[in-house]
Backbone as CSV, one residue per row, in Angstrom:
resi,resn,N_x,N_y,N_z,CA_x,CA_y,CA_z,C_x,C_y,C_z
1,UNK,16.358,31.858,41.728,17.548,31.047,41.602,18.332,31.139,42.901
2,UNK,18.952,30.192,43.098,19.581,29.821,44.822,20.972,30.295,44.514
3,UNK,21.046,30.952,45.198,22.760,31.805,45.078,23.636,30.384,46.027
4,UNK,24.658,29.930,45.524,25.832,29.006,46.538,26.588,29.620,46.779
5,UNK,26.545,29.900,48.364,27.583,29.984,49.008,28.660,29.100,49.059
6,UNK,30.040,29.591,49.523,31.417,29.069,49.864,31.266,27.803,50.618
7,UNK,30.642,28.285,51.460,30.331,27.112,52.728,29.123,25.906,52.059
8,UNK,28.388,26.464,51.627,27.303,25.044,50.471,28.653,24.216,49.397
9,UNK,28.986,25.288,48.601,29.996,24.628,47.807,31.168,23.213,48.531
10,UNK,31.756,23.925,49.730,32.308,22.924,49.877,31.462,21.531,50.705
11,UNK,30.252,21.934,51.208,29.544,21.044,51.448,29.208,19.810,50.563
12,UNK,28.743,20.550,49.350,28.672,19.763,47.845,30.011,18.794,48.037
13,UNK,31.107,19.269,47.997,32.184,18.255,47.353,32.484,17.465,48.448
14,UNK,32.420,17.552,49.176,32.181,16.663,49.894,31.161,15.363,50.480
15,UNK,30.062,15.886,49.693,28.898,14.557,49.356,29.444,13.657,49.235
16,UNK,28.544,12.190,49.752,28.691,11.258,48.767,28.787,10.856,47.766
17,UNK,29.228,10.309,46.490,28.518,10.033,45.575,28.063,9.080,45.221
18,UNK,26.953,9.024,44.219,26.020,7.763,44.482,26.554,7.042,42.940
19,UNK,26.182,6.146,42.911,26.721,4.922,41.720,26.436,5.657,40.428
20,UNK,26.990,5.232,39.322,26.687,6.147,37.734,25.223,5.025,37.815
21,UNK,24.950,4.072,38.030,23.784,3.756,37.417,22.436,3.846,38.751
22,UNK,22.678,4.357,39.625,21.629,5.750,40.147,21.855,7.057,39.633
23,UNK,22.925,7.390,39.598,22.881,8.664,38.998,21.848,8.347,37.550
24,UNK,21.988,7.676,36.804,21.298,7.307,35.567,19.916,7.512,35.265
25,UNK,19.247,6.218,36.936,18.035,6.486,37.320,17.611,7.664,37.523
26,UNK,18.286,8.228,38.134,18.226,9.789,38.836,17.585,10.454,37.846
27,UNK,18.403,10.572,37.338,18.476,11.503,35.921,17.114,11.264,34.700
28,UNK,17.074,10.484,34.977,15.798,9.670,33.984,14.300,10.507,34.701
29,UNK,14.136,9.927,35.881,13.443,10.232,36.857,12.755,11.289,36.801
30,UNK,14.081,12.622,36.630,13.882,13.886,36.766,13.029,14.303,35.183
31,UNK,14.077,13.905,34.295,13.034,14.169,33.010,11.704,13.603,32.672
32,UNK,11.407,12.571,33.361,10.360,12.243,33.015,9.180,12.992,33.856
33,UNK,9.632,13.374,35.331,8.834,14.465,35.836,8.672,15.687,35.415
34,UNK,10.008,16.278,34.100,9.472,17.406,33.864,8.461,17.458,32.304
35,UNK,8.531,16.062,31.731,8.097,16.084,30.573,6.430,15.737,30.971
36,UNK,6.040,15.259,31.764,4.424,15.093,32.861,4.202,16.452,32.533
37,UNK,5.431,17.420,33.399,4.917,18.827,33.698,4.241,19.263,32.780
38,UNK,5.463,19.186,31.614,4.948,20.053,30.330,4.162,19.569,29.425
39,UNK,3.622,18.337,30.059,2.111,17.938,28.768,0.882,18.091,29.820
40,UNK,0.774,18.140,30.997,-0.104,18.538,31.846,-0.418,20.037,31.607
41,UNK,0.538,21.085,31.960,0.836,22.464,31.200,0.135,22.700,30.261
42,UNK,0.591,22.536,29.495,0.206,22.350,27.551,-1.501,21.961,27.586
43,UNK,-1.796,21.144,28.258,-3.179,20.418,28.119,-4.309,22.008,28.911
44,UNK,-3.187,21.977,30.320,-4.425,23.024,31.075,-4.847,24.672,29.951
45,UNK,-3.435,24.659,29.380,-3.184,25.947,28.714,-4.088,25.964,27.527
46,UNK,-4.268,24.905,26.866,-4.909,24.463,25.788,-6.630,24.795,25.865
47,UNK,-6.880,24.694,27.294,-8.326,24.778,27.704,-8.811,26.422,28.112
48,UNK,-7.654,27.257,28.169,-7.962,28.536,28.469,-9.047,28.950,27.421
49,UNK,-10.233,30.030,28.073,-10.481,30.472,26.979,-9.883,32.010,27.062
50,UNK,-10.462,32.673,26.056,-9.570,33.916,25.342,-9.422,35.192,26.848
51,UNK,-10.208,35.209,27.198,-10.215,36.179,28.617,-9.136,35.527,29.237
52,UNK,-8.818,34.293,29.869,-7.897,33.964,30.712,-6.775,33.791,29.863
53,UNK,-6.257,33.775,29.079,-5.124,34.131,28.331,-5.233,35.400,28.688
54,UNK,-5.923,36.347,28.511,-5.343,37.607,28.315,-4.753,37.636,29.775
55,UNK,-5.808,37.531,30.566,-5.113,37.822,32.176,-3.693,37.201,32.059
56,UNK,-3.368,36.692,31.383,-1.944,36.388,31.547,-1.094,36.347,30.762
57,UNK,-1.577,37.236,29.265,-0.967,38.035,28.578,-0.501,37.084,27.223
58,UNK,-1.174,35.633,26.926,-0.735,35.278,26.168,-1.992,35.404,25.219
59,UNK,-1.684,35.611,24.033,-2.452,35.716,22.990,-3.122,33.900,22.298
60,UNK,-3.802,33.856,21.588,-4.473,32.562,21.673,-3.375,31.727,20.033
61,UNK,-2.840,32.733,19.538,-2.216,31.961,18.844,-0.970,31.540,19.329
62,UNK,-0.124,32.202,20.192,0.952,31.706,21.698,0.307,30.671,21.973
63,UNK,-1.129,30.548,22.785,-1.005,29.182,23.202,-1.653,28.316,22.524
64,UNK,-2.130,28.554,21.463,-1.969,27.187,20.441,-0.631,26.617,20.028
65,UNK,0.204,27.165,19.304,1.563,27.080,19.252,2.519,26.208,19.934
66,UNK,2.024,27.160,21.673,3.086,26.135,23.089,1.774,24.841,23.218
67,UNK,0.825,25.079,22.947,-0.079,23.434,23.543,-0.236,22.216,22.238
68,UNK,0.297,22.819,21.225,0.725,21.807,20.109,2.339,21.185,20.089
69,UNK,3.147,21.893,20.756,4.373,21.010,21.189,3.645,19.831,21.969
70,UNK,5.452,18.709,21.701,5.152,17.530,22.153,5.700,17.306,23.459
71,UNK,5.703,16.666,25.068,5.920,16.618,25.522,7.573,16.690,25.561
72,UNK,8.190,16.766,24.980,10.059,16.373,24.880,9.975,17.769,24.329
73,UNK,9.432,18.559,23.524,9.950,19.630,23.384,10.349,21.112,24.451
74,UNK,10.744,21.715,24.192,10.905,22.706,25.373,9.949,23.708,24.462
């Protein structure tokens, strides 16, 4: 996580700001790149078999569980 400094902060308020209906787009944009993430995720995770879960400590009913969520879920 990115610690803000004093000097970033006031950098921030001083931005431009861009229209509410880019911000909108914006915003859309972003979720829809993270909801890709997490059904791409979900799909690779889904294909582990039981050894590579373990290397990474999830048990196979964990990732049945997280690879049966739907993309919108967290």
């Amino acid at each position: 996580m990115t610690t803000l400094t004093l000097h970033r902060l006031r950098t921030l308020e001083n931005a431009p700001r861009i229209p509410v209906p880019a911000a909108i787009l914006v915003a859309a944009a972003v979720m829809i790149v993270k909801w890709s993430n997490r059904q791409r995720t979900r799909q690779h995770l889904s294909r582990l078999d039981r050894r590579m879960l373990t290397d990474i400590g999830v048990t196979e009913a964990q990732a049945r569980i997280e690879a049966d969520k739907r993309f919108w879920q967290r």
